[in-house]
C-alpha positions as CSV (number, residue, x, y, z in Angstrom):
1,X,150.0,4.0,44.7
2,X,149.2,4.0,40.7
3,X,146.4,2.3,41.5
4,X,145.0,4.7,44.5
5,X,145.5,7.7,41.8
6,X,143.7,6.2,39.0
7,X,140.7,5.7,41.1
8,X,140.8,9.2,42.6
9,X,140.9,10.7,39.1
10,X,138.2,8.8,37.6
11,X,135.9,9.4,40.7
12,X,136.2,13.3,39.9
13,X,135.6,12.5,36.2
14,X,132.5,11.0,37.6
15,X,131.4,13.6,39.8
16,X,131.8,16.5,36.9
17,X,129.7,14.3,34.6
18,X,127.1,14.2,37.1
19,X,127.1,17.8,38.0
20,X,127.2,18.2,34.0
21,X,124.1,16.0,33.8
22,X,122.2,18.3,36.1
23,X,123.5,21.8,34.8
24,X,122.4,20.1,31.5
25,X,118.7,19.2,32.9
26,X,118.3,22.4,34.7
27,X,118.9,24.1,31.4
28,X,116.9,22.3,29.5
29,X,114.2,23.0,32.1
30,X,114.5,26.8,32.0
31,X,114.3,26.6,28.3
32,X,111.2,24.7,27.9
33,X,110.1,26.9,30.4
34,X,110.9,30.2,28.7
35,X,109.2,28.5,25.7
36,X,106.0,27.8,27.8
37,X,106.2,31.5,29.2
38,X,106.6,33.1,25.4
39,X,103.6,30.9,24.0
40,X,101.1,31.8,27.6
41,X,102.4,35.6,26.8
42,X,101.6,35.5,23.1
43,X,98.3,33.7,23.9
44,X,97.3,36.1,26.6
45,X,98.3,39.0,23.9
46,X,96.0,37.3,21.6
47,X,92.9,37.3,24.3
48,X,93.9,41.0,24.5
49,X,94.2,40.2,28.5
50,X,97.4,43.0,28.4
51,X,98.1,42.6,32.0
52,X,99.0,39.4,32.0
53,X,100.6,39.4,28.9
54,X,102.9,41.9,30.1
55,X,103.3,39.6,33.0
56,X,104.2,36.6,31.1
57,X,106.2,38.5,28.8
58,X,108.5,39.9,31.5
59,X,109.1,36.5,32.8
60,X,110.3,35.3,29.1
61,X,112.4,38.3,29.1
62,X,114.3,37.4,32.4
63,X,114.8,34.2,31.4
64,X,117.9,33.7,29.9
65,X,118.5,30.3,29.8
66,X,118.4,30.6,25.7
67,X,117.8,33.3,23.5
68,X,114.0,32.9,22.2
69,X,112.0,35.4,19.8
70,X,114.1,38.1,21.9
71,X,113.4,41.3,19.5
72,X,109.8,40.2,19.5
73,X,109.3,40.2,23.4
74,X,111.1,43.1,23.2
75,X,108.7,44.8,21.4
76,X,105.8,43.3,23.1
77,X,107.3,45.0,25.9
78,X,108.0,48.3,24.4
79,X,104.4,48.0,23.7
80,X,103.3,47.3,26.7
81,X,105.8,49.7,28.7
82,X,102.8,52.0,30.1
83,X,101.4,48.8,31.9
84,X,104.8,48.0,33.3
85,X,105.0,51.7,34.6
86,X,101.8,51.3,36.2
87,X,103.0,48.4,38.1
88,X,105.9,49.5,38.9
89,X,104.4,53.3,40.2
90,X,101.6,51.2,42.5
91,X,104.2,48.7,43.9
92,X,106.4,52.0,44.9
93,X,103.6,53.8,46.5
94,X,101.9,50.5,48.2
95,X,105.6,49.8,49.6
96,X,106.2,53.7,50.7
97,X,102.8,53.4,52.8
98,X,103.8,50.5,54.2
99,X,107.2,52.0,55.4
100,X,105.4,55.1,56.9
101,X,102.8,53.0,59.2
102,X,106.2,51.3,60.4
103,X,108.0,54.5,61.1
104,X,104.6,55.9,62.3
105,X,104.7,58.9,59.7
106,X,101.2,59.9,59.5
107,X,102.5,62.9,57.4
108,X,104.0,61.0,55.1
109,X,101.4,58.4,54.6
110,X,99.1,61.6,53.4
111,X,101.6,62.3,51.0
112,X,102.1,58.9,49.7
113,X,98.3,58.4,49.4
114,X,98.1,62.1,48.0
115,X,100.1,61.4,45.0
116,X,98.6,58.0,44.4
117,X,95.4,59.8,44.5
118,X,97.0,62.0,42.1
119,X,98.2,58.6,39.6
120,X,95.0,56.9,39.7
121,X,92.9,60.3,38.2
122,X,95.5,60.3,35.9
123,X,94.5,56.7,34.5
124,X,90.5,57.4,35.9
125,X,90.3,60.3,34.0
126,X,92.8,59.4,31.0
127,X,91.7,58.0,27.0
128,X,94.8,56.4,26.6
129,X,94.8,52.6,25.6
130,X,95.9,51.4,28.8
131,X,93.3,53.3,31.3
132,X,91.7,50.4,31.2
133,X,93.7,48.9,32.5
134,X,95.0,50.3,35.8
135,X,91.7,49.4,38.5
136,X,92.9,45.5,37.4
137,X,96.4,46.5,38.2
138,X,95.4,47.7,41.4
139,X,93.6,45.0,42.3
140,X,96.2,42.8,41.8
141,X,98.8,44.2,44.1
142,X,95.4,45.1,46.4
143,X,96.8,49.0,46.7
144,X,92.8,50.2,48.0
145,X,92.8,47.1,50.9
146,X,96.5,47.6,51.7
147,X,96.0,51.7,51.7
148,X,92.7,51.1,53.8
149,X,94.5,49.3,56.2
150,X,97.4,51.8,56.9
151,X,95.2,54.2,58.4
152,X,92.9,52.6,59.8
153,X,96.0,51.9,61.8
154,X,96.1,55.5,62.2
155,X,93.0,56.0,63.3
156,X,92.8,53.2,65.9
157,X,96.1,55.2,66.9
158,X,94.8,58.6,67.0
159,X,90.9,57.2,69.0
160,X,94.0,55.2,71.4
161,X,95.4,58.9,71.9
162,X,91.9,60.5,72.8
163,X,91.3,57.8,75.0
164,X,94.4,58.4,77.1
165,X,94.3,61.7,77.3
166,X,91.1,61.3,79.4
167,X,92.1,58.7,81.6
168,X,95.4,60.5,82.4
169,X,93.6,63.7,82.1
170,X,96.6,65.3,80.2
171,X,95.4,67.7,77.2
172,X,98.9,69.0,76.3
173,X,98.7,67.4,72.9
174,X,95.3,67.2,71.1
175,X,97.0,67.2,67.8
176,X,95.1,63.6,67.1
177,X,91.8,65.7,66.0
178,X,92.9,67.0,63.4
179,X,94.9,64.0,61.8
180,X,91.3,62.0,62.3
181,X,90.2,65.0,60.2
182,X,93.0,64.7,57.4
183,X,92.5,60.9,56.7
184,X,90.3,61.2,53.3
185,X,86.5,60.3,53.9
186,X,86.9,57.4,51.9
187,X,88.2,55.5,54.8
188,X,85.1,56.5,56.5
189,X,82.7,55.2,53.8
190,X,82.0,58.5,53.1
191,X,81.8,62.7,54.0
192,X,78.3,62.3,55.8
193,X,79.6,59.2,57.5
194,X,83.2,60.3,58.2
195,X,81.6,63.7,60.2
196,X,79.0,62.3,61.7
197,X,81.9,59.9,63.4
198,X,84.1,62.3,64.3
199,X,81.9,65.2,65.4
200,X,80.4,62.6,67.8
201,X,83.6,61.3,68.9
202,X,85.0,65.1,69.5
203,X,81.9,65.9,71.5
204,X,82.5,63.1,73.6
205,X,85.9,64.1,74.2
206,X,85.4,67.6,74.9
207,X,82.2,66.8,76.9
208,X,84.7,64.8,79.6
209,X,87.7,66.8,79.2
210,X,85.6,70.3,80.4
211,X,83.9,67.8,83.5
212,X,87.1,66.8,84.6
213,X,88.9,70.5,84.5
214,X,85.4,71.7,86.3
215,X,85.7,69.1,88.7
216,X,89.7,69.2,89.4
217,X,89.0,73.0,90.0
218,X,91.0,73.9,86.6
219,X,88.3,76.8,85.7
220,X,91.0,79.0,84.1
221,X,92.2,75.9,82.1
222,X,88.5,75.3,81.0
223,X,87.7,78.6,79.3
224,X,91.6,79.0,77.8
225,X,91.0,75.2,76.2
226,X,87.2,76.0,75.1
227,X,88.4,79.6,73.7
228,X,91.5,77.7,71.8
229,X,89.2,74.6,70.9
230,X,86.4,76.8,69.1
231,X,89.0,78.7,67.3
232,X,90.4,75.3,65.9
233,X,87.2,74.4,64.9
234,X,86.7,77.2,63.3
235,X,89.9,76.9,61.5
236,X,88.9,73.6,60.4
237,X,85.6,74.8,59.3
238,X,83.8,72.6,61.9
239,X,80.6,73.8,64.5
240,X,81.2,73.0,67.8
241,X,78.1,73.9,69.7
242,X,78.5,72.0,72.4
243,X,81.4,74.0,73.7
244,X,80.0,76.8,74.4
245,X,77.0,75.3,76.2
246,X,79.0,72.7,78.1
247,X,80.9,75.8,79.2
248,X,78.2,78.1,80.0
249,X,76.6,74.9,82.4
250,X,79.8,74.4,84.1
251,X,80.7,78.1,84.9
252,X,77.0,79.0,86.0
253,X,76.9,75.8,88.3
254,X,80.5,77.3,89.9
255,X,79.2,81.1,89.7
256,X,75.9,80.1,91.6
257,X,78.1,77.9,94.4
258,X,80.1,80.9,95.0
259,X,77.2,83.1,95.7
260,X,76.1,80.9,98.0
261,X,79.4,80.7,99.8
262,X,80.0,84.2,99.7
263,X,83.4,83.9,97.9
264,X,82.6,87.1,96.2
265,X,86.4,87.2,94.9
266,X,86.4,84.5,93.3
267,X,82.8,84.8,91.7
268,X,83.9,88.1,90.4
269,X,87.2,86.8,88.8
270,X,85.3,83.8,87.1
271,X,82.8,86.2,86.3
272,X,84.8,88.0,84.6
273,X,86.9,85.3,82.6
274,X,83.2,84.2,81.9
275,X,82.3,87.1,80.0
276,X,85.5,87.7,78.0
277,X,85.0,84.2,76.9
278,X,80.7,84.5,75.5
279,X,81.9,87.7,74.2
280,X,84.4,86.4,72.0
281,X,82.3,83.4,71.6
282,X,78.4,83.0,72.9
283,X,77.5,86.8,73.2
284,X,73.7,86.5,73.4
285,X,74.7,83.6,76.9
286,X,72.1,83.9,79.6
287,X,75.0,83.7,82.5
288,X,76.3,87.4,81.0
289,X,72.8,88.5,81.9
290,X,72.6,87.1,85.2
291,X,76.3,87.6,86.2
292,X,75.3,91.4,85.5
293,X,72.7,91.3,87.6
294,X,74.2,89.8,90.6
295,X,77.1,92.2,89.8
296,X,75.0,94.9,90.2
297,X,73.6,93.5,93.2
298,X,76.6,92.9,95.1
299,X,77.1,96.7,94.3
300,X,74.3,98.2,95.9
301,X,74.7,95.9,98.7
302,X,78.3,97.5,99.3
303,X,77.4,100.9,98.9
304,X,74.0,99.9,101.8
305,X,76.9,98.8,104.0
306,X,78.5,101.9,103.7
307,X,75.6,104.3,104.0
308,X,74.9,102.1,107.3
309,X,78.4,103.0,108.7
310,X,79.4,99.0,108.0
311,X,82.3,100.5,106.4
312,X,85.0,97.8,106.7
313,X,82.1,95.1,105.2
314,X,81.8,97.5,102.6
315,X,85.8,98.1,101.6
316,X,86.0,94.3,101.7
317,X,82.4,93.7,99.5
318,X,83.6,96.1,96.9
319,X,87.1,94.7,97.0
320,X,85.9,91.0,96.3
321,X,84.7,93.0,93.0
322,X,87.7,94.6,91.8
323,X,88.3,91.8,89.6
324,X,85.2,91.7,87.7
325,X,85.0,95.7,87.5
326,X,87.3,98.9,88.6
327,X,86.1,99.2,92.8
328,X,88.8,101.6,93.5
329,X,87.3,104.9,93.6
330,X,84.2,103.1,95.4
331,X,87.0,101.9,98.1
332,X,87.9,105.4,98.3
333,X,84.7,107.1,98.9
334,X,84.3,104.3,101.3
335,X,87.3,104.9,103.5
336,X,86.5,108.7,102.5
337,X,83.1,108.5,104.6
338,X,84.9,106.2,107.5
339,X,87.5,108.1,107.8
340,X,84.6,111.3,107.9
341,X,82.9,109.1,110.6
342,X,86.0,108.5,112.4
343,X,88.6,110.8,111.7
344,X,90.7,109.5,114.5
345,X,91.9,106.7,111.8
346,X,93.9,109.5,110.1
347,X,95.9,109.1,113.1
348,X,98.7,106.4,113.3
349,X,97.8,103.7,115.3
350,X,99.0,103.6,118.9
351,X,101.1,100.4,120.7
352,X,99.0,98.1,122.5
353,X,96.0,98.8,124.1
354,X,96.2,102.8,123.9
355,X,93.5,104.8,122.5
356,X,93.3,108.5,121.6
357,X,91.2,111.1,123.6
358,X,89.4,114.2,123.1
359,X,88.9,113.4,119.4
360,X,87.2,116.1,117.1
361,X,87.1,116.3,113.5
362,X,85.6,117.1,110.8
363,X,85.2,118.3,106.6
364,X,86.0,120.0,104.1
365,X,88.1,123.0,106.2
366,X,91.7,123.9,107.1
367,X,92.8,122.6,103.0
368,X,91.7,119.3,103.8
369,X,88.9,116.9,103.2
370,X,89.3,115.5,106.7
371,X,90.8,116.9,109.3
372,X,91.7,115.5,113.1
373,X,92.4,117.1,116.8
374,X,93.3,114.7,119.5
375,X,95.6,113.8,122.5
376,X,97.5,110.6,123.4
377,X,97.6,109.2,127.2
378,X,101.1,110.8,127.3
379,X,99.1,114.5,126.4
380,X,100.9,114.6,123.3
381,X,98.3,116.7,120.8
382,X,97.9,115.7,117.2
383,X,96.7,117.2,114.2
384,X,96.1,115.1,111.3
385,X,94.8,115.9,107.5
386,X,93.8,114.5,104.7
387,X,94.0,115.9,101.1
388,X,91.9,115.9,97.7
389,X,94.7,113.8,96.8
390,X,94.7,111.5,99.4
391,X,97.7,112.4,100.8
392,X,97.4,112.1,104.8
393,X,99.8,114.2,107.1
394,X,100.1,114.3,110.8
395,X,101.7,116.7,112.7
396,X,102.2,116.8,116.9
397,X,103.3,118.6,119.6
398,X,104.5,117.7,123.3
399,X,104.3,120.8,124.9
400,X,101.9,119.3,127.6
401,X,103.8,116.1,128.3
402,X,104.9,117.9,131.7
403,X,102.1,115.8,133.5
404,X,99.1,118.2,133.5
405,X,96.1,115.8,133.0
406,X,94.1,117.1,129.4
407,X,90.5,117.2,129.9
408,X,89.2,118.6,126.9
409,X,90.5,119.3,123.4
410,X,88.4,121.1,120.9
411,X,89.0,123.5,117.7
412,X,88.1,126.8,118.2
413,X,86.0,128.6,115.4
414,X,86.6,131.8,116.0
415,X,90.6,132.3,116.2
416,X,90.8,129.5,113.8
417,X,91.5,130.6,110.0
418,X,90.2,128.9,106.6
419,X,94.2,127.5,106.8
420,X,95.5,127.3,110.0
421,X,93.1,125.5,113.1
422,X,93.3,126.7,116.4
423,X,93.1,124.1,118.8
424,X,92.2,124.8,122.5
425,X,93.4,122.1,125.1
426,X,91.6,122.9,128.5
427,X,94.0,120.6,131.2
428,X,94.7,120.0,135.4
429,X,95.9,122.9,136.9
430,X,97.4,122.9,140.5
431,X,96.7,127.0,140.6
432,X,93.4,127.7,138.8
433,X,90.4,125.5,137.6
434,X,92.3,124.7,134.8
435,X,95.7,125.0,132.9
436,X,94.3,126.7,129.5
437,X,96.5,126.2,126.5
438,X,95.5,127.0,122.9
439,X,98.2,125.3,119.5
440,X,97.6,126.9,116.2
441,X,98.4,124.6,113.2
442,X,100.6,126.0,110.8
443,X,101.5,123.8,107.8
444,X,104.5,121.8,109.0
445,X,104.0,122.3,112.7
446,X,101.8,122.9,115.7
447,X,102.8,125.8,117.8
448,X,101.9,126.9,121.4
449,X,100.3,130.1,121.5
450,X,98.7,130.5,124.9
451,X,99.3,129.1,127.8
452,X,97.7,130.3,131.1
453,X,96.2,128.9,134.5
454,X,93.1,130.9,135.3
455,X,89.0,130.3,136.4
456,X,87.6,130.2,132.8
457,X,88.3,131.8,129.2
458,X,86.1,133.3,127.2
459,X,86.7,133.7,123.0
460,X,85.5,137.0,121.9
461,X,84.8,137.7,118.1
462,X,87.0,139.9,117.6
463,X,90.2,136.9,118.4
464,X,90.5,138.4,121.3
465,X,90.5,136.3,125.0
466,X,89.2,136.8,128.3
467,X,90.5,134.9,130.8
468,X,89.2,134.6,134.2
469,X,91.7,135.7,137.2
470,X,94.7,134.4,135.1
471,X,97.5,133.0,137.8
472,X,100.7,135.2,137.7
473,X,99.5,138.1,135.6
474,X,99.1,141.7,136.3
475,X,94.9,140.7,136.2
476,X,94.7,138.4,138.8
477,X,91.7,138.5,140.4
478,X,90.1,140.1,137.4
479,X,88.9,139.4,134.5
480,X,91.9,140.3,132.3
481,X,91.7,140.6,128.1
482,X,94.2,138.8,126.6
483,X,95.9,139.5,122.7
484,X,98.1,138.0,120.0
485,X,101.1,140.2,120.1
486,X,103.2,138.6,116.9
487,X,103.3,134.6,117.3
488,X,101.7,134.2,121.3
489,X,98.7,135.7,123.2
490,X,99.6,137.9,126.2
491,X,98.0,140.3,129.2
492,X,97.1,143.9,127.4
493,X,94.3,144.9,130.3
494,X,91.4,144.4,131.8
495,X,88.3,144.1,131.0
496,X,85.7,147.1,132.0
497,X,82.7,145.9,134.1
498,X,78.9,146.5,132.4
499,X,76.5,147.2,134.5
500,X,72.9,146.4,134.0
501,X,71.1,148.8,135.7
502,X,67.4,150.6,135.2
503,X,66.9,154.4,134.6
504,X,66.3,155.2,138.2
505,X,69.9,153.5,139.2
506,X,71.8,155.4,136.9
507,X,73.0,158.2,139.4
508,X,74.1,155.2,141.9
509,X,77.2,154.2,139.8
510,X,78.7,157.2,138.7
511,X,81.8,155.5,138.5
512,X,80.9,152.1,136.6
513,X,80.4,151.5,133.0
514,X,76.1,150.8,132.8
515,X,74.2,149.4,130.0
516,X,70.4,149.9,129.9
517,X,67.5,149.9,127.3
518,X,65.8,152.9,126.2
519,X,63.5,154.6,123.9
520,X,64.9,157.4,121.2
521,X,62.4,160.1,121.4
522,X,63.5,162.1,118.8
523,X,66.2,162.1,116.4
524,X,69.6,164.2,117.0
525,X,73.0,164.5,116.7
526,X,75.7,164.5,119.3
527,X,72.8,164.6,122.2
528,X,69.2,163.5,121.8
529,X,66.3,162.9,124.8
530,X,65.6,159.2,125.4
531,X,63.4,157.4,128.0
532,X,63.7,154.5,129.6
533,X,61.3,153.0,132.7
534,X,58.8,156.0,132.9
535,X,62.0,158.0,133.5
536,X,63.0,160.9,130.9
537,X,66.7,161.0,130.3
538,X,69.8,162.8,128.6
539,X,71.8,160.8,125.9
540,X,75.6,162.6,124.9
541,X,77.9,161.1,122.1
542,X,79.5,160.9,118.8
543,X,76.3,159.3,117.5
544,X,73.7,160.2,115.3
545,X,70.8,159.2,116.9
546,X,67.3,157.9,115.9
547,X,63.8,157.5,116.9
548,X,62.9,153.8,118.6
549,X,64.5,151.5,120.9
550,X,68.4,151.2,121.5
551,X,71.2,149.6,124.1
552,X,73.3,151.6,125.2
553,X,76.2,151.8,127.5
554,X,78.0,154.8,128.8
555,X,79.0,156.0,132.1
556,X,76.3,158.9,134.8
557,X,77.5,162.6,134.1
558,X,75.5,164.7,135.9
559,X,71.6,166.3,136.6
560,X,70.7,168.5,134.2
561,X,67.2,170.1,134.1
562,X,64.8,170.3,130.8
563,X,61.6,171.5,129.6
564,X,59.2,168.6,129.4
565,X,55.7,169.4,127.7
566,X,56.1,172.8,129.4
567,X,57.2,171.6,132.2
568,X,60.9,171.7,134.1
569,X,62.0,168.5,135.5
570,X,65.5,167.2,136.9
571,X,66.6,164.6,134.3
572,X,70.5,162.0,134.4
573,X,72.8,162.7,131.8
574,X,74.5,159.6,130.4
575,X,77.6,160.2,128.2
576,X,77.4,157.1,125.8
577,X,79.8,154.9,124.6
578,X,78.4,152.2,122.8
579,X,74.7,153.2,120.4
580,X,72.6,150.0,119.2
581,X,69.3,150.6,117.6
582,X,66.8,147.3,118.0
């Protein structure tokens, strides 16, 4: 057992000597080495190489395997402290790039780069001792190849982006222009090269980007993103002139197939998005010239239809152009005129096949700029106007809905007012030749105011009627005079006979009313002699008569005799009712 332990203690005595040996070896091998590293530092110093004196000098520093000419390195050091810093300062910013290409912070990267930028002028520009120094330092650590290759990772990015938004054909995000624009022109060799490359590569883009919105029927998309594209270019103090060429081809090829198709609503709407675009940004564009043109075209062609009485091709022409320019009043005047033309379209329209009958109309009378008389198949009478303002109103009545067939309808001018129409409905009658009924039109109704079977009706100027052997009246069988007593037409008489008679008949109808022609011979008051058919006559009444020819009616009084050119001769006396001079 003493034995086993002896061995065991001398074996560890053993193993420490050994790892002794080596601790000893290692030591002595980091001295000579921090010997080596003082003497290649001081040698360098000598040769005035500072960089990699500074180099060597740090390595003697953080060796501490024996404390060697320590004050003096650290003086060296001191000395060389501005070379340190610039190591130091290009190692931060080379390892900062290189952590914003891995997080993909293309922001950052232009900060990074902006304040080396900012370091190296420092040292470019600077007449310090150590300005020398800093394009070897950079060199070294290879800060231009590394920074050179962080974004041209960008860029390969940003191209990748612009490729992919083509083949998807998704132009949400476009942002990738602009980045290619903020990565310094050094990367590009230089400004020339750097915007020749991109203001190629943009053109490109844009160039596809507009065929495929023309092509996928995105119009509206087109000339929002060529509006917003030239604005950003702008912005960016870039010329973009294909934009607004590409744009003008694509809209003109689309403008010109519409024509052709007749889609006038949608050439007027693109027409229109056209022009608010080249004036904003292509004033002087050909395609405002000829859009005008067409425009004005499509105009005259609506208001042809019109004049032509193709009125519905007309309110649908100048319709198709509302978008590109106000058509409204031009509808108007369009349904205006139709309406003038066929007033029966005031009326509301009738279910199924019926039609209106008797339909008369016209302008500009009764308060209204078109105005309507008509019946239904059910002789329901309708009046129907139509204001300055547009404002249609329809009134009816159903008074002849008993069953008597209408066979005529028309507006009477005579007993009609400048307000209120008269309208006179001739229908069936089982009694007469017809059933004669006349409606005046008051402003919120129609109202019967005659109604009366009889052989004919006559208007007289003065609003009064005659009606023909009227069935049921006190003038049956006569020709009875008919007048509006309050709100309705009714019998007051009958209406005197006039007969047309020569001078020599006068004596045979001493009890009829006569009307003849005559010749005044002289003038007189009260009673003057006239002549009439080689015959001398007698004229009595409260008229002052005068020389020439006259009409006169009046009823036989008597013989009378007079001296005639010395001469007495038996003569008729009329007594005169009625005097007109020719």
């Amino acid at each position: 057992m003493m034995t086993r332990r002896l061995f065991s203690l001398q074996s560890l005595l053993l193993a420490l000597c050994l790892i002794m040996l080596v601790l000893i070896g290692y030591k002595g091998i980091e001295i000579s080495a921090k010997i080596s590293s003082f003497k290649e530092a001081e040698r360098l110093y000598a040769e005035k190489d500072l960089v990699g004196a500074e180099t060597w000098y740090l390595k003697t520093r953080d060796n501490r395997s024996i404390l060697y000419h320590e004050d003096e390195i650290a003086a060296r050091l001191e000395e060389l402290a501005p070379i340190t810093k610039m190591k130091q300062q290009l190692d931060f910013y080379d390892s900062e790039g290189a952590e914003a290409v891995a997080e993909g912070q293309f922001d950052r990267l232009l900060e990074i780069y902006a304040e080396l930028s900012k370091f190296r002028n420092t040292y470019y520009t600077g007449d310090g001792p150590y300005s020398e120094y800093y394009r070897e330092i950079s060199q070294a650590i290879g800060v231009s190849e590394h920074f050179a290759a962080y974004f041209a990772q960008f860029k390969n990015q940003f191209y990748a982006e612009m490729n992919s938004n083509l083949t998807n054909q998704n132009y949400d995000d476009e942002s990738f222009k602009w980045k290619l624009l903020e990565i310094p022109e050094i990367f590009y060799g230089d400004h020339e090269k750097k915007m020749s490359e991109l203001m190629a590569a943009y053109e490109d883009y844009d160039l596809k980007k507009f065929d495929a919105l023309a092509a996928n029927g995105l119009y509206d998309r087109l000339l929002t993103d060529a509006e917003a594209i030239i604005s950003a270019y702008s912005n960016n103090d870039l010329k973009a002139p294909w934009v607004a060429s590409k744009v003008e081809e694509l809209m003109e090829a689309l403008l010109r197939q519409e024509l052709e198709a007749d889609n006038y609503s949608g050439f007027a709407r693109h027409a229109k998005q056209y022009n608010s675009f080249a004036a904003k940004v292509n004033p002087k564009s050909s395609l405002v010239t000829y859009v005008e043109g067409q425009i004005a075209k499509l105009m005259k062609q609506a208001k042809s239809l019109s004049r032509d009485g193709a009125y519905q091709e007309a309110i649908d022409l100048y319709t198709s152009l509302n978008p590109y320019q106000d058509t409204a009043e031009a509808v108007s005047q369009v349904r205006l005129a139709w309406m003038a033309a066929e007033p029966v379209l005031l009326l509301p329209q009738l279910e199924g096949d019926k039609q209106y009958t008797h339909v008369t109309g016209g302008t500009k009378s009764y308060n209204a700029q078109i105005y309507v008389a008509a019946a239904d198949g059910d002789n329901r009478v309708y009046f129907g106007k139509m204001n300055d303002q547009g404002n249609i109103q329809v009134l009816t009545n159903t008074d002849l809905i008993s069953g008597n067939s209408i066979q005529s309808l028309s507006i009477d001018p005579v007993l009609s007012t400048r307000q209120n129409p008269v309208i006179q409905v001739t229908a069936e009658s089982l009694n007469r030749n017809a059933l004669y009924a006349l409606f005046e039109v008051s402003e919120n109704s129609i109202e019967l105011i005659l109604w009366v079977e009889a052989d004919g009706l006559e208007t007289n100027p003065d609003g009064s009627l005659l009606v023909d052997n009227p069935y049921g009246s006190a003038g049956e069988g006569q020709v009875s005079i008919y007048e509006r007593i309050d709100a309705y037409y009714q019998f007051t008489g009958v209406k005197k006979f006039i007969r047309d008679v020569t001078a020599d008949q006068v004596a045979q109808y001493p009890n009829d009313t006569i009307r003849l022609l005559c010749t005044v011979t002289q003038p007189g008051f009260l009673e003057t002699l006239a002549y009439a058919d080689d015959t001398d006559i007698v004229l009595k009444g409260n008229f002052d008569f005068s020389e020439g020819d006259a009409v006169i009616t009046g009823t036989f009084l008597q013989y009378t005799d007079i001296i005639v050119q010395g001469e007495w001769i038996t003569v008729p006396v009329i007594q005169v009712e009625t005097y007109e001079p020719k």
